[in-house]
Gaussian input, Z-matrix of N, CA and C with variables (Angstrom, degrees):
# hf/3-21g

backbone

0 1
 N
 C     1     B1
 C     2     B2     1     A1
 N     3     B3     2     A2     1     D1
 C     4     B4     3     A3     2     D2
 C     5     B5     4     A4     3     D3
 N     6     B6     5     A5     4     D4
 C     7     B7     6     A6     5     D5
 C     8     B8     7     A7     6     D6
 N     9     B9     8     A8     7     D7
 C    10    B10     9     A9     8     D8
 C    11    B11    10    A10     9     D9
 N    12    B12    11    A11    10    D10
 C    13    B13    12    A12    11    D11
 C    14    B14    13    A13    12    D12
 N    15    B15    14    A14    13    D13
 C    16    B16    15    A15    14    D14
 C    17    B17    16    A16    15    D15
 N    18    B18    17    A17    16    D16
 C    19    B19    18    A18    17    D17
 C    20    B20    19    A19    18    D18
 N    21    B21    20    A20    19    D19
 C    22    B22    21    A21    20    D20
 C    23    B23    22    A22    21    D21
 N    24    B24    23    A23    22    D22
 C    25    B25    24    A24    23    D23
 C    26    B26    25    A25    24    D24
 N    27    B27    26    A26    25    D25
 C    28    B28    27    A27    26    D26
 C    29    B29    28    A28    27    D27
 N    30    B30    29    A29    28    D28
 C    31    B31    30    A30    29    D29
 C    32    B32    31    A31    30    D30
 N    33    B33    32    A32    31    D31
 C    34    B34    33    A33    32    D32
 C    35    B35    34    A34    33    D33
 N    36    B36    35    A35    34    D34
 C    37    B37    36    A36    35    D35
 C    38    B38    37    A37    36    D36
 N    39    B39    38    A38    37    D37
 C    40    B40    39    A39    38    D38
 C    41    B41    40    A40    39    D39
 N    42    B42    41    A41    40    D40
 C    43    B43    42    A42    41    D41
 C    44    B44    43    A43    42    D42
 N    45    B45    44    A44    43    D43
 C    46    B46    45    A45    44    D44
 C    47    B47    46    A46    45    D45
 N    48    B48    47    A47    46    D46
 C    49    B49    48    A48    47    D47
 C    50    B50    49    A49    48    D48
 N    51    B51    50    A50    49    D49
 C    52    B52    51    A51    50    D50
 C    53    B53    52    A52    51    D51
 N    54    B54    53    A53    52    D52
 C    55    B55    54    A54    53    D53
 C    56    B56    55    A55    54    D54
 N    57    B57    56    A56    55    D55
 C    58    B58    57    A57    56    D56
 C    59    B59    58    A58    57    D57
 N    60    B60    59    A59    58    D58
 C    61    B61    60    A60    59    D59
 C    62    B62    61    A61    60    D60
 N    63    B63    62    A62    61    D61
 C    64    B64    63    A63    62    D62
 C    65    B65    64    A64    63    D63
 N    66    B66    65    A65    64    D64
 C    67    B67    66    A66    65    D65
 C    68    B68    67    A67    66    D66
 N    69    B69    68    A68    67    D67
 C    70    B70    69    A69    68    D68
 C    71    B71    70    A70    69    D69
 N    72    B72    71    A71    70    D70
 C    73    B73    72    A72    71    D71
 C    74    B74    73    A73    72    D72
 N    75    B75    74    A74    73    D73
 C    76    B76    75    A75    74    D74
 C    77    B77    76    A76    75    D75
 N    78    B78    77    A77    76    D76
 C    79    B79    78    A78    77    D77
 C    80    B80    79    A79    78    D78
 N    81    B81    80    A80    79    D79
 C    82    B82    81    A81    80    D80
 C    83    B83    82    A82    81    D81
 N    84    B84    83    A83    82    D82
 C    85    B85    84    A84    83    D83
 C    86    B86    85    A85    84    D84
 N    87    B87    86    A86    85    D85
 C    88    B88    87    A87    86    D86
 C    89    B89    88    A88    87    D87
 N    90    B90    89    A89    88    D88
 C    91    B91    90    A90    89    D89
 C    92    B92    91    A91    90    D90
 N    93    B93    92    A92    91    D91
 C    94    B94    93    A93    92    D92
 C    95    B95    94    A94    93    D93
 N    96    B96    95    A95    94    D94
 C    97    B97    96    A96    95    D95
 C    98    B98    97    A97    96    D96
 N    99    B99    98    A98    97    D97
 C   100   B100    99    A99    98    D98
 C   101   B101   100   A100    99    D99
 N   102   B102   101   A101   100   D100
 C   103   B103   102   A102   101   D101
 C   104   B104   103   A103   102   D102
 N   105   B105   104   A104   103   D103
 C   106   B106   105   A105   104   D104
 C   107   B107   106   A106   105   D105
 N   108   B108   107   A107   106   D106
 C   109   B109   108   A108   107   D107
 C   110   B110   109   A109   108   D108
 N   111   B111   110   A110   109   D109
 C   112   B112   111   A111   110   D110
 C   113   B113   112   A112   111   D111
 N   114   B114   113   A113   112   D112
 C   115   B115   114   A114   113   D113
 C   116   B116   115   A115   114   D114
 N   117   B117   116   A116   115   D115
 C   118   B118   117   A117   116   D116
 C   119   B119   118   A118   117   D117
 N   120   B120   119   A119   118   D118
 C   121   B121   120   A120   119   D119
 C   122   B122   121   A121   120   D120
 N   123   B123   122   A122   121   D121
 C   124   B124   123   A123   122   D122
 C   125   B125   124   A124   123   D123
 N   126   B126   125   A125   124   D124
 C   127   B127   126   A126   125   D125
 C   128   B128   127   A127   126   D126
 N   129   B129   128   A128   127   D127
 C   130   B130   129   A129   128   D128
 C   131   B131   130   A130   129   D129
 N   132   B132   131   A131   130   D130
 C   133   B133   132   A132   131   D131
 C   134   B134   133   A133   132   D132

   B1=1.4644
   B2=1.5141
   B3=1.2454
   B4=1.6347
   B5=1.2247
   B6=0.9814
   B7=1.4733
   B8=1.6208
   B9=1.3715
   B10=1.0594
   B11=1.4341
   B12=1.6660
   B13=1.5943
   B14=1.2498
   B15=1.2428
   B16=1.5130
   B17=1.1715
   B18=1.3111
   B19=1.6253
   B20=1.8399
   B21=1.4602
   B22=1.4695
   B23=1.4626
   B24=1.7528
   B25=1.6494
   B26=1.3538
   B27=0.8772
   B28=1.2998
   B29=1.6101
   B30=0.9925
   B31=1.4965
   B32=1.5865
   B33=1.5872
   B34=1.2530
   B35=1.8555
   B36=1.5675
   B37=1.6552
   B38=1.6172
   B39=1.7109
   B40=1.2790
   B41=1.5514
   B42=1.6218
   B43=1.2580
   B44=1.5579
   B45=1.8422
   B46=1.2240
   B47=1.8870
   B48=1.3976
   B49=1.4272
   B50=1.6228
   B51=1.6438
   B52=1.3936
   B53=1.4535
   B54=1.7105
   B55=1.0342
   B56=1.7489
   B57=1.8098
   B58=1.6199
   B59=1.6938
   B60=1.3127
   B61=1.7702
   B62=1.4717
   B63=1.4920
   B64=1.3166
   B65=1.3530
   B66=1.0291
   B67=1.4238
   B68=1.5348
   B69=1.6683
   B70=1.4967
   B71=1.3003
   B72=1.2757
   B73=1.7994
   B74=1.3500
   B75=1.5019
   B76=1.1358
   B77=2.3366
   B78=1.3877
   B79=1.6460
   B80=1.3791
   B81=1.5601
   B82=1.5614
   B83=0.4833
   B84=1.9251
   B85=0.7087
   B86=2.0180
   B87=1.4553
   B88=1.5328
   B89=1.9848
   B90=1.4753
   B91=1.2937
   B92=1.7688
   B93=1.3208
   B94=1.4923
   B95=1.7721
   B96=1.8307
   B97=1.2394
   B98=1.7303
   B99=1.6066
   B100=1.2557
   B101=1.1030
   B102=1.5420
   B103=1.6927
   B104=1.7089
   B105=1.5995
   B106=1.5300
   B107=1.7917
   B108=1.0088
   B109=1.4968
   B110=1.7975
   B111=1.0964
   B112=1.5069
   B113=1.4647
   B114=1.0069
   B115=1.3677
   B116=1.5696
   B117=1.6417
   B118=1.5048
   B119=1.2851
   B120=1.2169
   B121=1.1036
   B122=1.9099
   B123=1.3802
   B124=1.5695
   B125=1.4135
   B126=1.3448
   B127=1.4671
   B128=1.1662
   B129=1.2933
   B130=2.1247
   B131=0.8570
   B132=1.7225
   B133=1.4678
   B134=1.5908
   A1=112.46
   A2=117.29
   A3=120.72
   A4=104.04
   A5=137.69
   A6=131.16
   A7=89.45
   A8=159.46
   A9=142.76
   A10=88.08
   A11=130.20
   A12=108.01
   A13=115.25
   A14=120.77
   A15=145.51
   A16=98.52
   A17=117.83
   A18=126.94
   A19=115.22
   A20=111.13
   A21=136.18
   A22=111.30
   A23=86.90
   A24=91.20
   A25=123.25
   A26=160.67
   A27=144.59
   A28=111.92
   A29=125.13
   A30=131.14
   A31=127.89
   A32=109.94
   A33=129.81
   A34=107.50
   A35=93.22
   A36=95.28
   A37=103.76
   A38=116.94
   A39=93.85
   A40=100.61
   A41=113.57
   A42=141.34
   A43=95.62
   A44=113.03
   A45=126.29
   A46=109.23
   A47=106.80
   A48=116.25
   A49=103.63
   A50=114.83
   A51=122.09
   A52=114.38
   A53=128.78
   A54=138.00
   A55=101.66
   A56=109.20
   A57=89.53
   A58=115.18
   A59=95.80
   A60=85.95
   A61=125.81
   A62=114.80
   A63=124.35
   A64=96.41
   A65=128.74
   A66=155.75
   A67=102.16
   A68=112.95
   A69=110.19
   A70=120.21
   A71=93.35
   A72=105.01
   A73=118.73
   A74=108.44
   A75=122.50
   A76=100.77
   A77=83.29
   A78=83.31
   A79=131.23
   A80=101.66
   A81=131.68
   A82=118.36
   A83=136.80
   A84=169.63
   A85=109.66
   A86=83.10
   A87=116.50
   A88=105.04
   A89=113.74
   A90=120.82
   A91=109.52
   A92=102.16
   A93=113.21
   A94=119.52
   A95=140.25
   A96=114.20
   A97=81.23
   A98=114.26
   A99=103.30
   A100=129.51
   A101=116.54
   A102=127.20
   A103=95.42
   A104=114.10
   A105=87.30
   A106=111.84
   A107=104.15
   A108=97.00
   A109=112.94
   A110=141.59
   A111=137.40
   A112=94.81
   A113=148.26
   A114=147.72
   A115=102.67
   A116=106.96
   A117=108.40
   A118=113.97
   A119=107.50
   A120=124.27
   A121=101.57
   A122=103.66
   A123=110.39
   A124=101.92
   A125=130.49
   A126=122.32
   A127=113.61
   A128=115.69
   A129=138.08
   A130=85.25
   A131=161.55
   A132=115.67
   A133=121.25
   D1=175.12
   D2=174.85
   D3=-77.21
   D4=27.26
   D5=174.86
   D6=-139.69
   D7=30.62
   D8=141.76
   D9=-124.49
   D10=11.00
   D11=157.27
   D12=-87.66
   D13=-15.31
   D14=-164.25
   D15=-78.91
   D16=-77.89
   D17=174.32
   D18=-29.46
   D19=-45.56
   D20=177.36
   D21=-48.28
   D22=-70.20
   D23=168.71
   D24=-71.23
   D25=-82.92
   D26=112.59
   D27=61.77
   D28=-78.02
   D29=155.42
   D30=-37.26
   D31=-53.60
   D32=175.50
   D33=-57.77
   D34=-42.68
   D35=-174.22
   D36=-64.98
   D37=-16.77
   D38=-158.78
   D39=-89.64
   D40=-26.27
   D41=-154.75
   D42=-71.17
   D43=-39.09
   D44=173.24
   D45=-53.65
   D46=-66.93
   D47=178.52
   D48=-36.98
   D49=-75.94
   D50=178.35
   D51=-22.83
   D52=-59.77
   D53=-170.30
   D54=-60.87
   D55=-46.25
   D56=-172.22
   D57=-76.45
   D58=-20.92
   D59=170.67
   D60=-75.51
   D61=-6.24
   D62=176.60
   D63=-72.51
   D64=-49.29
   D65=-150.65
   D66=-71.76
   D67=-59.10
   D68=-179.28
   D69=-81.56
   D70=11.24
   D71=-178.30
   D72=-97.57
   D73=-21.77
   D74=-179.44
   D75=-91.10
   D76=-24.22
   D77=167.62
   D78=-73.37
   D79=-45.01
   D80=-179.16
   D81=162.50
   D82=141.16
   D83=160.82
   D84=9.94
   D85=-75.27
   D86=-175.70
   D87=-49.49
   D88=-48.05
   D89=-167.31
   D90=-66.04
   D91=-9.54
   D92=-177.68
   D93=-67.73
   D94=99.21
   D95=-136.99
   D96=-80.26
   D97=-15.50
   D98=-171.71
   D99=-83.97
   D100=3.30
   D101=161.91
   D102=89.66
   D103=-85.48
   D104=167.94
   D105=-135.36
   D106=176.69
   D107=-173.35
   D108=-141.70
   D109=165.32
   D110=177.41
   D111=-55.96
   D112=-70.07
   D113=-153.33
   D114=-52.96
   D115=-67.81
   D116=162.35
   D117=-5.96
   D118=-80.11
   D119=-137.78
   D120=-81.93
   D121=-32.86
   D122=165.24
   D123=-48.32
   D124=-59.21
   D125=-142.43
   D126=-110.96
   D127=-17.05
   D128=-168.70
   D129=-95.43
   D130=-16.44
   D131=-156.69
   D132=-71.84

């Protein structure tokens, strides 16, 4: 239904976000929109 495409997308957008903050984390610090994250914090300390 449109409400388990929603949920789908919805997910993907977050999975999207997750991936770019993995991403600016691995850039710097600063590029992260989520400030800090488990991974961060695995590999930055």
């Amino acid at each position: 239904g449109r409400l388990g495409q929603s949920l789908f997308r919805a997910g993907l957008d977050l999975l999207t976000l997750w991936a770019l903050a993995l991403w600016g984390a691995g850039g710097g610090r600063r590029g992260s929109p989520l400030g800090l994250c488990p991974m961060e914090v695995l590999t930055c300390t």
